[in-house]
Z-matrix of the N, CA and C atoms (Angstrom, degrees):
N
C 1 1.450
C 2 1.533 1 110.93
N 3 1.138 2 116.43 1 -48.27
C 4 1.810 3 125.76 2 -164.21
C 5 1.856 4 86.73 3 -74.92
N 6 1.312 5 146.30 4 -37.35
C 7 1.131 6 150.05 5 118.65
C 8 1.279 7 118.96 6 35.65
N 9 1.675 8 82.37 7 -104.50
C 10 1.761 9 90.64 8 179.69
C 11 1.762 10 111.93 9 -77.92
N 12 1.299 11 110.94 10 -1.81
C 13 1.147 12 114.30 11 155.05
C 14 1.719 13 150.62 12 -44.44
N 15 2.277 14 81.15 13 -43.14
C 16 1.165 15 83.42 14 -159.84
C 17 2.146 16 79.83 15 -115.88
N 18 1.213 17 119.26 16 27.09
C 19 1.711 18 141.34 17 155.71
C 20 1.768 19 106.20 18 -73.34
N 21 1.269 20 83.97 19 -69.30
C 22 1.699 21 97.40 20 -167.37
C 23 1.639 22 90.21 21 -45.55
N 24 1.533 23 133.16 22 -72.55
C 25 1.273 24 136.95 23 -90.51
C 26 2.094 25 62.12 24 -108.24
N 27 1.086 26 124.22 25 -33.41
C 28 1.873 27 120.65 26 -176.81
C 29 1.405 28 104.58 27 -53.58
N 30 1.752 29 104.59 28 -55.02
C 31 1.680 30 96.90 29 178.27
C 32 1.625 31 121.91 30 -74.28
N 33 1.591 32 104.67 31 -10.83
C 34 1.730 33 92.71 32 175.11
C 35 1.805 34 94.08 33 -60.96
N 36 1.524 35 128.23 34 -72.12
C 37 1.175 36 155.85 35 144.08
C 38 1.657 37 102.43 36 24.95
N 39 1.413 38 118.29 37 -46.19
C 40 1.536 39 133.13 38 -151.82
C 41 1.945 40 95.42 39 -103.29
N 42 1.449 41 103.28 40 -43.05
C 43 1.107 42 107.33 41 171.15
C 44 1.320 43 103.72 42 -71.65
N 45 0.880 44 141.74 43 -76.72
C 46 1.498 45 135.61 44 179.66
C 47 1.737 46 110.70 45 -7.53
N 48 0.986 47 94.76 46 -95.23
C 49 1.900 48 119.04 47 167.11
C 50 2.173 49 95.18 48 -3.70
N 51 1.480 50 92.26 49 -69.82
C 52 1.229 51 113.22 50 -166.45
C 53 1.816 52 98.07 51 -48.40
N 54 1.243 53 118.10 52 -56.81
C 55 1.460 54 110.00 53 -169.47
C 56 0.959 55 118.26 54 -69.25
N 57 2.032 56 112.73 55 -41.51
C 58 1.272 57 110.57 56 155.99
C 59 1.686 58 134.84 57 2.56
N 60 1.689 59 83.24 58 -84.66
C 61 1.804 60 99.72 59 -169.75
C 62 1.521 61 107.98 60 -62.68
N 63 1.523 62 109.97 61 -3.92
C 64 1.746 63 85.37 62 -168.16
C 65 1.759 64 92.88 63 -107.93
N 66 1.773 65 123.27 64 11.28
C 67 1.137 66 118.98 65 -167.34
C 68 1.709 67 104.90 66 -95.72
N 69 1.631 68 105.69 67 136.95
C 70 1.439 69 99.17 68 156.47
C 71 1.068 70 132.94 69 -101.76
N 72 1.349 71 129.08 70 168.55
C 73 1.630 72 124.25 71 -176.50
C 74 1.361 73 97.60 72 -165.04
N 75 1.208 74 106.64 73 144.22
C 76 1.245 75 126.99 74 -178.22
C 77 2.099 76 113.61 75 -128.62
N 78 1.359 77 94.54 76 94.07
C 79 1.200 78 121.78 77 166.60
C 80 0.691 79 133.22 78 -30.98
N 81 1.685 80 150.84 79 78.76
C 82 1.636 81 151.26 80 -165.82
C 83 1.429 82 123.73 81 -147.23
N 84 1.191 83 121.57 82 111.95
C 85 1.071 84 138.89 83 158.35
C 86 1.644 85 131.56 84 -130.13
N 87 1.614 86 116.68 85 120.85
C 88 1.129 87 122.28 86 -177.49
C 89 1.545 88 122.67 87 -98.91
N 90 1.416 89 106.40 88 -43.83
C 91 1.542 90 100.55 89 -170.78
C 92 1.777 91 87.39 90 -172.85
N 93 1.545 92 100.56 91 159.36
C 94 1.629 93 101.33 92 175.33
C 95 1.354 94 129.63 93 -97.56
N 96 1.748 95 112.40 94 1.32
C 97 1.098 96 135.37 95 162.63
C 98 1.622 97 102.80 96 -68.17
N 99 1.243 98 127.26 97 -48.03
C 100 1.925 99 111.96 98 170.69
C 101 1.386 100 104.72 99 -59.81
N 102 1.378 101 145.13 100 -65.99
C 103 1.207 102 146.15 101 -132.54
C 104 1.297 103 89.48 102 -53.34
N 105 1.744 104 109.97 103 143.91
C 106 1.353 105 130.80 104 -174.34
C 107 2.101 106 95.89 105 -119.65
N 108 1.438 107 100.78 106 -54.58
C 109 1.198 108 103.40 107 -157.72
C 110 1.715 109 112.82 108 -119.38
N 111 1.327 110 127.00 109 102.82
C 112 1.422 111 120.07 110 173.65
C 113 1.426 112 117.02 111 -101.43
N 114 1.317 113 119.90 112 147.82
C 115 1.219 114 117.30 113 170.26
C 116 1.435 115 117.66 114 -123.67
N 117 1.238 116 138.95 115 157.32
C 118 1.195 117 158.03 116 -163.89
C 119 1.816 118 136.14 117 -127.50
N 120 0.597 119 112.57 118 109.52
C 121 1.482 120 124.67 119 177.02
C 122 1.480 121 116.52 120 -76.17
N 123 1.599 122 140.34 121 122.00
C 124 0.848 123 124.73 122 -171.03
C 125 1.376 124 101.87 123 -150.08
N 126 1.765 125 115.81 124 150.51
C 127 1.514 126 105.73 125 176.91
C 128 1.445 127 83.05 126 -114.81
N 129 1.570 128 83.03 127 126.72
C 130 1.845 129 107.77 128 179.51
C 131 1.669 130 101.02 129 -61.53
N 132 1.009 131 117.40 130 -59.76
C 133 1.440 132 135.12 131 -166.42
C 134 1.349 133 95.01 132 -14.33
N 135 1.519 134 142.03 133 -67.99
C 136 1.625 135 134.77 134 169.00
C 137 1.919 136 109.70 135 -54.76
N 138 1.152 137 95.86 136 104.83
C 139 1.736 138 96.19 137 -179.94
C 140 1.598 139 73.40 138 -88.36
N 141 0.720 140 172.87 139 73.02
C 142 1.742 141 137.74 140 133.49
C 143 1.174 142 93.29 141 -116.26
N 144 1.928 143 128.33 142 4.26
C 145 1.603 144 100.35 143 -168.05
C 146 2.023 145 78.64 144 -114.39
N 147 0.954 146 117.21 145 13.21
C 148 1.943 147 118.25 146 166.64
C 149 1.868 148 100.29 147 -45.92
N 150 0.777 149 97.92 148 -45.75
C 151 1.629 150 113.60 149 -152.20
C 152 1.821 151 83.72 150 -83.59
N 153 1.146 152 166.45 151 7.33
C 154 1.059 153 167.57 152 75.13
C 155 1.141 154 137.30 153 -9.94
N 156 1.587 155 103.81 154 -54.33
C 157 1.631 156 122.40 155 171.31
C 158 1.766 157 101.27 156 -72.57
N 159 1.355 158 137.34 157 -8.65
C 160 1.389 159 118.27 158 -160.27
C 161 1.646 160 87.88 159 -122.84
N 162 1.696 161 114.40 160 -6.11
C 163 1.446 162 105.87 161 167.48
C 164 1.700 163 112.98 162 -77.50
N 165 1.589 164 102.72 163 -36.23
C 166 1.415 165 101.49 164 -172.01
C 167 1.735 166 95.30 165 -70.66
N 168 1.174 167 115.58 166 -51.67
C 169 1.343 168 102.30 167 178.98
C 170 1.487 169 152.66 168 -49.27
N 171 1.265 170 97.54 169 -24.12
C 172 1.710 171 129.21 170 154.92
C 173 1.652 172 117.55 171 -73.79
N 174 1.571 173 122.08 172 -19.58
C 175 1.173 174 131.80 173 165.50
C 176 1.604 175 104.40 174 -76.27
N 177 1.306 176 109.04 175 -62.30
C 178 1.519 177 111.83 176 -155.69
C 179 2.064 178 93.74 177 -60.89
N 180 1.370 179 112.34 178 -31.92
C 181 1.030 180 102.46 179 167.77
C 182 1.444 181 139.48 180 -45.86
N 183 1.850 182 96.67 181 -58.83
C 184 1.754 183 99.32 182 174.89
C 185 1.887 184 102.95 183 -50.35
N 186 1.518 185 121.47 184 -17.67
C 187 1.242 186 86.96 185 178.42
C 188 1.633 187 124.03 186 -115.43
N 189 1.464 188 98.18 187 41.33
C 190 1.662 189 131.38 188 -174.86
C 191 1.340 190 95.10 189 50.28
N 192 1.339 191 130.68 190 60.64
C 193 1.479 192 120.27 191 144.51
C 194 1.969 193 108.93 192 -105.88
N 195 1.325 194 91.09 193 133.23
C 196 2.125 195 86.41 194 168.21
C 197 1.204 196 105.31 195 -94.59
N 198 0.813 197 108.74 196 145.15
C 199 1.490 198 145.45 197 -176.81
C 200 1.540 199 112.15 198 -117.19
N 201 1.246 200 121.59 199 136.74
C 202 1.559 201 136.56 200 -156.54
C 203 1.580 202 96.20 201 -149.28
N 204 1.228 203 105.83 202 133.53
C 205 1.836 204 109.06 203 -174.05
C 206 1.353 205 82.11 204 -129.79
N 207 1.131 206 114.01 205 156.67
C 208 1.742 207 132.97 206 161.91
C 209 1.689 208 97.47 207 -148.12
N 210 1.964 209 105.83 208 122.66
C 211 1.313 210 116.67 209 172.56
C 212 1.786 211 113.86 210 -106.96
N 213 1.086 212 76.25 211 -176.06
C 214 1.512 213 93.35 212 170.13
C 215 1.593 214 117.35 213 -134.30
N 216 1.386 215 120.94 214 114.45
C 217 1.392 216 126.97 215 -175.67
C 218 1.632 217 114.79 216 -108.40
N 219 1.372 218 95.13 217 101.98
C 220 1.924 219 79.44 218 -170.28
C 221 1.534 220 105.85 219 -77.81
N 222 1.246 221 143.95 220 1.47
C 223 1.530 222 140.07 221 176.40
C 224 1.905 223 94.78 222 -78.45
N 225 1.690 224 102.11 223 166.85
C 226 1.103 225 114.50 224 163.74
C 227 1.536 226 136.08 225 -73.34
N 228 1.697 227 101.06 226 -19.67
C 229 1.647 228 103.48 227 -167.16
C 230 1.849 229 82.09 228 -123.02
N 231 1.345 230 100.52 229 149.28
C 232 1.658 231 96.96 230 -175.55
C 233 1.795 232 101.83 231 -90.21
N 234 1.473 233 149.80 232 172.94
C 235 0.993 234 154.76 233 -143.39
C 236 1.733 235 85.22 234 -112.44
N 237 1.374 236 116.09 235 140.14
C 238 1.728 237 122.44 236 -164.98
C 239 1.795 238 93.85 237 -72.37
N 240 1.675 239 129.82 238 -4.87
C 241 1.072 240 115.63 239 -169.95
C 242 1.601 241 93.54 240 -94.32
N 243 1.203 242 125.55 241 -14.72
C 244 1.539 243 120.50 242 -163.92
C 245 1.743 244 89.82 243 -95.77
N 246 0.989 245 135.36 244 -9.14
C 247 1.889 246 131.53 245 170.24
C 248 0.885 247 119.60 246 -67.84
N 249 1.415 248 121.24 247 125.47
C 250 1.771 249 110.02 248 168.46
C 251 1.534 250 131.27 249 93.18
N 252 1.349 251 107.42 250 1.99
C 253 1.508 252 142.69 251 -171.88
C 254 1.735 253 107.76 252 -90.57
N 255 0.965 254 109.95 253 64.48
C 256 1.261 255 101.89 254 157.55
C 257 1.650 256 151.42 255 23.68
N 258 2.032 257 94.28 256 -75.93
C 259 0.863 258 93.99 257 128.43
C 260 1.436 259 163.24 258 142.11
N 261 1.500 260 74.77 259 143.86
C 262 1.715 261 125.28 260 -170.10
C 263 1.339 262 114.94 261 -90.58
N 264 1.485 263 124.98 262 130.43
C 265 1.405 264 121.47 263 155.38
C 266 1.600 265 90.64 264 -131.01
N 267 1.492 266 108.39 265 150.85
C 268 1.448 267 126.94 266 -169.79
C 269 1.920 268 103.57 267 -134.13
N 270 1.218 269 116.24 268 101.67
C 271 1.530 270 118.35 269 170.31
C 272 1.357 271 104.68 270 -85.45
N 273 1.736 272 103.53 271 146.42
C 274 1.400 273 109.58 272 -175.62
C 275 1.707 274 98.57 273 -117.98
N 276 1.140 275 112.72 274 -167.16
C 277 1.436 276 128.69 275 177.54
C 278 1.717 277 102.74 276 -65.34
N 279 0.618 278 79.36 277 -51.17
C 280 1.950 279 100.94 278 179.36
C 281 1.305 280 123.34 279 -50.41
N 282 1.563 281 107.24 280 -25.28
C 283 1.539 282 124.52 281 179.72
C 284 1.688 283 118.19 282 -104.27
N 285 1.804 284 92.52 283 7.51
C 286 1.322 285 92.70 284 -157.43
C 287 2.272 286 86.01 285 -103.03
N 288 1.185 287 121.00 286 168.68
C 289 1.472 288 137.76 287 168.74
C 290 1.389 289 111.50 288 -75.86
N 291 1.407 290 114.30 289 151.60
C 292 1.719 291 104.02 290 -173.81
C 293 2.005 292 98.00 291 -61.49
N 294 1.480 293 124.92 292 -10.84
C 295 1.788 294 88.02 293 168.35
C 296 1.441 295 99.11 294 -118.23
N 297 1.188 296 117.77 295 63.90
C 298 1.632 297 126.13 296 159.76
C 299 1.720 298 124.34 297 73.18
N 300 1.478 299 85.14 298 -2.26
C 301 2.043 300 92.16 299 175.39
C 302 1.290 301 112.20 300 -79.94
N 303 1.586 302 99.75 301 113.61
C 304 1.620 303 110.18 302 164.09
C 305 2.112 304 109.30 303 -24.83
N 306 1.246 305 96.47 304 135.75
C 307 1.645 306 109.99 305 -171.98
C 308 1.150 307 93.69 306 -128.77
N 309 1.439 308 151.76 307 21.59
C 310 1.437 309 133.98 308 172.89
C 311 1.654 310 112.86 309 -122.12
N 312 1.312 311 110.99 310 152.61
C 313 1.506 312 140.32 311 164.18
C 314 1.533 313 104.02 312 -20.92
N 315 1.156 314 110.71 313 -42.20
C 316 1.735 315 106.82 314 -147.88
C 317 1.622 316 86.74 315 -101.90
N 318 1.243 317 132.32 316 -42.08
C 319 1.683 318 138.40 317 160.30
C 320 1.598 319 107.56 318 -42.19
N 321 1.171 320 105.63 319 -41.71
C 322 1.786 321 96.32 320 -163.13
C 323 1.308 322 92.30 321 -73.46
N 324 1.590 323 123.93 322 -51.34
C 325 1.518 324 138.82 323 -167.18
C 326 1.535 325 107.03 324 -43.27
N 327 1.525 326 109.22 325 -35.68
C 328 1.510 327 124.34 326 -153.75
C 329 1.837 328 105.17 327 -82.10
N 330 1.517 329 95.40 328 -50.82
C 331 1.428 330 92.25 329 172.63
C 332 1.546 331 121.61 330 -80.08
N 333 1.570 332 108.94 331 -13.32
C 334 2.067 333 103.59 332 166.93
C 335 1.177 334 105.26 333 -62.24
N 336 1.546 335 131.00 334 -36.71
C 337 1.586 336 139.51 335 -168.95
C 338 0.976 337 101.41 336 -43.52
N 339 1.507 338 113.23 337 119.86
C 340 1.709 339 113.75 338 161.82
C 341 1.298 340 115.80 339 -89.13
N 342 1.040 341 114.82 340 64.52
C 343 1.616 342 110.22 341 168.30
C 344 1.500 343 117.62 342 -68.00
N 345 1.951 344 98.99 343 140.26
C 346 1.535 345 106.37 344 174.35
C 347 1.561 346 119.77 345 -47.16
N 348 1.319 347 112.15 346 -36.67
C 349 1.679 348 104.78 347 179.98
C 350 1.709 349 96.15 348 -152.19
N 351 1.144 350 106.46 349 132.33
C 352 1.631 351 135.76 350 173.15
C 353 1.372 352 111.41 351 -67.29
N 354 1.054 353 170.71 352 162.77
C 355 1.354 354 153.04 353 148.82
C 356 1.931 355 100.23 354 -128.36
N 357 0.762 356 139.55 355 136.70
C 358 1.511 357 143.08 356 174.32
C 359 1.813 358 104.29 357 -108.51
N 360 1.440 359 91.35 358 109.75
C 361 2.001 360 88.52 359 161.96
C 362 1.344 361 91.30 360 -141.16
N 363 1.754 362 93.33 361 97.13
C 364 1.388 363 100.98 362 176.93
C 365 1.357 364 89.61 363 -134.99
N 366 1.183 365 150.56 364 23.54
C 367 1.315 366 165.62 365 -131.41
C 368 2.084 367 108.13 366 -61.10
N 369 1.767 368 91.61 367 -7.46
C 370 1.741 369 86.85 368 172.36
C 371 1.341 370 105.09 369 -117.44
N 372 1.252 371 110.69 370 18.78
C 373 1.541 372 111.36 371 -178.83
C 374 1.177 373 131.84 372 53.88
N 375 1.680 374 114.40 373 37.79
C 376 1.565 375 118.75 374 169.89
C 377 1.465 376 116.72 375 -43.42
N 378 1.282 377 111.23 376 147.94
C 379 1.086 378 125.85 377 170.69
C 380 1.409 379 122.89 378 -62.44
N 381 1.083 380 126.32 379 -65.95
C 382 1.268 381 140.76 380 -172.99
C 383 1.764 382 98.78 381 -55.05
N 384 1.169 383 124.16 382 -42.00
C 385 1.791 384 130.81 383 173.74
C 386 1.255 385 119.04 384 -78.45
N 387 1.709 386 127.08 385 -5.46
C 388 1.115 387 153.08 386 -179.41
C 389 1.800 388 92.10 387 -90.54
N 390 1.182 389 103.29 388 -93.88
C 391 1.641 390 97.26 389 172.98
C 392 1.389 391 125.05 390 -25.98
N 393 1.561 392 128.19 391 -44.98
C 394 1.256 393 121.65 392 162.99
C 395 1.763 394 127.15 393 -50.22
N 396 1.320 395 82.53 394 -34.54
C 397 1.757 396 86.40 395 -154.75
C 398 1.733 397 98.79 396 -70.60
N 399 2.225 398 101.61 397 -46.68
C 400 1.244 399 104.11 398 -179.93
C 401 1.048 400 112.06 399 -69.23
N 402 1.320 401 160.63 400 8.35
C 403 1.335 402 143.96 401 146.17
C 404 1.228 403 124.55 402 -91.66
N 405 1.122 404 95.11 403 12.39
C 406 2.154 405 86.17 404 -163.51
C 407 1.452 406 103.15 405 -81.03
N 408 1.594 407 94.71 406 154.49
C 409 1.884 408 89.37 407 164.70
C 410 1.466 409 127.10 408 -101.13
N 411 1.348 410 105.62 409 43.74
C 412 1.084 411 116.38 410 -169.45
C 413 1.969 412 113.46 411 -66.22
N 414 1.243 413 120.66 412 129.01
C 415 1.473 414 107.72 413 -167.69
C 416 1.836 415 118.65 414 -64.45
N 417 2.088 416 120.65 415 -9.62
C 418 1.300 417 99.72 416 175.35
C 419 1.557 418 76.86 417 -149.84
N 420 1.251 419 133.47 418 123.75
C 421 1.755 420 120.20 419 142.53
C 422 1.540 421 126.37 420 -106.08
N 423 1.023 422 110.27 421 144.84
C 424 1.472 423 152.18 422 -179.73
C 425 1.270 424 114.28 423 -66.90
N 426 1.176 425 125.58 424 141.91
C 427 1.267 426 113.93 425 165.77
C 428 1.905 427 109.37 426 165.52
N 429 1.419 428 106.62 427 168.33
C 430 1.423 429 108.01 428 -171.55
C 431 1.552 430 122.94 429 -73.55
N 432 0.938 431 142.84 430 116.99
C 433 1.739 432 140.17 431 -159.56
C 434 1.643 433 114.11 432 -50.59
N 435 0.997 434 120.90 433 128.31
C 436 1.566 435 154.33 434 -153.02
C 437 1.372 436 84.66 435 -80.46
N 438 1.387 437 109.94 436 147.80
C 439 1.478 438 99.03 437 169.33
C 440 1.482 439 96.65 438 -80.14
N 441 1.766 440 109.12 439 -49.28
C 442 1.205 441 95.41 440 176.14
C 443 1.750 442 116.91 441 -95.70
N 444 1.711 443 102.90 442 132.73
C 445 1.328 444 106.35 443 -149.58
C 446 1.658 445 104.26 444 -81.64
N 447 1.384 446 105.56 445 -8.46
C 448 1.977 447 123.61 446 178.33
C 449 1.542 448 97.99 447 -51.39
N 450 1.620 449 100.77 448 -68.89
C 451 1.626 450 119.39 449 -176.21
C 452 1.029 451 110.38 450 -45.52
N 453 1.292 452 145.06 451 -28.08
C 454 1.308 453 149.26 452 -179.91
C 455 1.831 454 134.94 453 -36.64
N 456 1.146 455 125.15 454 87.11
C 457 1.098 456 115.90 455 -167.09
C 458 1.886 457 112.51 456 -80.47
N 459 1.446 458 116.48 457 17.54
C 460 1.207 459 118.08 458 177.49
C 461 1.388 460 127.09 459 -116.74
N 462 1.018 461 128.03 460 149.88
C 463 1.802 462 148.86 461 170.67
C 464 1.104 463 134.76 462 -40.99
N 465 1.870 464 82.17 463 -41.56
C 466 1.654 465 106.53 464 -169.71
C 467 1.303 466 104.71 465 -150.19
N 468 1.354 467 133.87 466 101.22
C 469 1.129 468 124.72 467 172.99
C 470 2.052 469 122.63 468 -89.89
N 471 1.091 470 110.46 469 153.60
C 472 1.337 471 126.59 470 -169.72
C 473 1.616 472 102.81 471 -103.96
N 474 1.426 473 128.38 472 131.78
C 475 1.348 474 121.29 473 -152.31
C 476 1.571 475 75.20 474 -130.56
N 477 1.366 476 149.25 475 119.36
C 478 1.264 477 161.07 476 111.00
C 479 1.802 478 122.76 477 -43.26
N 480 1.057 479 105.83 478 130.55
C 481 1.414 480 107.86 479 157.54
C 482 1.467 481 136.38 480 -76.82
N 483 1.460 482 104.16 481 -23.62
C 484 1.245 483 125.33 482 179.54
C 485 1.720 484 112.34 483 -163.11
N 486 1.703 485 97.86 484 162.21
C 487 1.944 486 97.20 485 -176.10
C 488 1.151 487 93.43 486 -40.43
N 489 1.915 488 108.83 487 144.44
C 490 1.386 489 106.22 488 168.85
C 491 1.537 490 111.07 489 -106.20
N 492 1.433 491 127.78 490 -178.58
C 493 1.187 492 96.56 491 159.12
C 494 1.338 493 143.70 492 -102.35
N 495 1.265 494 154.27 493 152.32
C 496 1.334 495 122.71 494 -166.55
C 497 1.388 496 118.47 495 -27.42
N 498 1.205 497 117.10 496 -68.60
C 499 1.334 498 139.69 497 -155.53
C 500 1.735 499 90.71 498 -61.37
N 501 1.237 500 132.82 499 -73.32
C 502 1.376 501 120.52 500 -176.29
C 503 1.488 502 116.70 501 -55.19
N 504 1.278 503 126.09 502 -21.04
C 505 1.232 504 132.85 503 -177.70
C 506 1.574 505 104.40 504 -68.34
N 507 1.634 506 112.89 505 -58.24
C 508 1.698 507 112.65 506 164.70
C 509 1.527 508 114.13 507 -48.37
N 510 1.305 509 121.33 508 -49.00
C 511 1.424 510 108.21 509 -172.29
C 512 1.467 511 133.43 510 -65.89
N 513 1.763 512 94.74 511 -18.06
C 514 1.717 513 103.18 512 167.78
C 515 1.279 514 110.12 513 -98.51
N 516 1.705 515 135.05 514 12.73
C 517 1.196 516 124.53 515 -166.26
C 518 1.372 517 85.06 516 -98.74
N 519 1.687 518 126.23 517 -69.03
C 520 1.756 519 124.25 518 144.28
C 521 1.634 520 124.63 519 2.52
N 522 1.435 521 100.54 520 -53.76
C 523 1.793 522 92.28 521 -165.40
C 524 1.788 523 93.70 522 -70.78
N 525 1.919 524 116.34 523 -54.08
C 526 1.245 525 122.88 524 -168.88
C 527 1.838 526 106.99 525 -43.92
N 528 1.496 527 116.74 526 -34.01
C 529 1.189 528 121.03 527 -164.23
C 530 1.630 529 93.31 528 -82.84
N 531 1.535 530 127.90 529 -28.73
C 532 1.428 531 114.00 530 -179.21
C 533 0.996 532 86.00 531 -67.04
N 534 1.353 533 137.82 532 -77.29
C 535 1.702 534 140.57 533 -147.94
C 536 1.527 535 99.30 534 -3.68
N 537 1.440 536 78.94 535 -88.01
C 538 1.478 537 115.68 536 174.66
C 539 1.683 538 118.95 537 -8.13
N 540 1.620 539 101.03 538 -70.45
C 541 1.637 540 116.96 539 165.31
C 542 1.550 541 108.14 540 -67.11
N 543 1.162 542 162.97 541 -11.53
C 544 1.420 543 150.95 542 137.89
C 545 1.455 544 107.43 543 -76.31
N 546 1.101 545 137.63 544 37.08
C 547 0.887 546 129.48 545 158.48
C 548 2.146 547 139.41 546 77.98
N 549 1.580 548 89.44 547 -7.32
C 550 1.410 549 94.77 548 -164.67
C 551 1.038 550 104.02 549 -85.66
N 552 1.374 551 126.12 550 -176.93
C 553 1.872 552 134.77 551 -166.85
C 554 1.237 553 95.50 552 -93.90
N 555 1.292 554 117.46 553 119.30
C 556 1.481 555 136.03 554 157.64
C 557 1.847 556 127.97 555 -86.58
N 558 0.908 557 102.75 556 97.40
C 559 1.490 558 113.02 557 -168.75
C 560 1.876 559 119.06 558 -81.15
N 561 1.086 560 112.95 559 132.95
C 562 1.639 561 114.46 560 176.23
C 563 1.343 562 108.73 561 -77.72
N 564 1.460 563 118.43 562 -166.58
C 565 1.270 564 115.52 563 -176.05
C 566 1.314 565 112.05 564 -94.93
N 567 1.385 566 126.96 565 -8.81
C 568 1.648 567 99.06 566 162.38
C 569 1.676 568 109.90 567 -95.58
N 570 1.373 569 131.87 568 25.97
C 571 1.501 570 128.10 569 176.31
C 572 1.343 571 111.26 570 91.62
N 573 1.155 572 109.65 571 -2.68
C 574 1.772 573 122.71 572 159.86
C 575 1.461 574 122.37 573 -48.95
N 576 1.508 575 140.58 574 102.15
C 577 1.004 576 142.93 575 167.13
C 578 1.654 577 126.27 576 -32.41
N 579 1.235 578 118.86 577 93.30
C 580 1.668 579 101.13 578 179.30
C 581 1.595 580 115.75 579 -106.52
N 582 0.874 581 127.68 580 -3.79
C 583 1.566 582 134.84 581 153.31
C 584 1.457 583 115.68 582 -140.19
């Protein structure tokens, strides 16, 4: 079983790659005072970090940005706090293709979204949130540093010492994005200048 498991989940993997190379994107970020619209990647599977994601989201609000999360729920019934959320979209197993590529309306919609900044808290590297993130046309994404930095589908990577937690993980993804908008030198993880 874990087998054809881990068959299927190579050719979702292969397809990926494949759409990849034929996708364009055009890379832009100016300052975090424009950003109107961020979106987010999230593996639902931790409900205790919900209550995190709806603080940053109630923030980014007071400063009229929307914010759009798309999770991943590997159970069958979604948790009564993820219903009814606005917004929230939650993919299940069920929504996924026999090799794990998101197959729904609200997935395809998610990665056309050009949002000003992408944010990835997918921190175990699901698949199904992997495919989102690498295709999206989102104009800058975010995200935690790759070991390998090639594979990398992000802009800006976030270099941790250890699991972070959601909530601190948003608040330095924010500060790196002020940097950025005041103007100071923003550095990658090998000391490379990126703004």
């Amino acid at each position: 079983m874990e087998l054809l498991k881990n068959i299927r989940l190579k050719i979702g993997q292969s397809i990926l790659k494949k759409r990849v190379e034929k996708t364009k994107r055009k890379v832009f970020y100016s300052n975090f005072g424009k950003v109107k619209k961020i979106g987010i990647t999230w593996d639902a599977s931790n409900t205790h970090d919900f209550t995190s994601l709806s603080r940053f989201c109630q923030k980014m609000h007071e400063k009229n940005i929307e914010v759009s999360i798309i999770g991943y729920f590997p159970g069958k019934e979604l948790p009564d706090q993820y219903t009814a959320v606005r917004y929230l979209t939650c993919l299940r197993r069920k929504e996924l293709n026999f090799f794990y590529v998101p197959s729904t309306s609200e997935a395809n919609s998610f990665v056309n979204t050009r949002f000003d900044v992408l944010i990835d808290v997918n921190f175990n590297k699901i698949f199904p949130l992997n495919y989102l993130m690498f295709l999206s046309v989102a104009a800058f994404k975010v995200g935690l540093s790759y070991s390998e930095s090639n594979d990398s589908p992000f802009d800006l990577m976030i270099n941790t010492k250890s699991s972070p937690t959601v909530e601190n993980y948003l608040d330095q993804v924010v500060h790196y994005l002020e940097m950025i908008n005041s103007g100071e030198n923003v550095k990658d993880k090998t000391g490379k200048q990126i703004y």
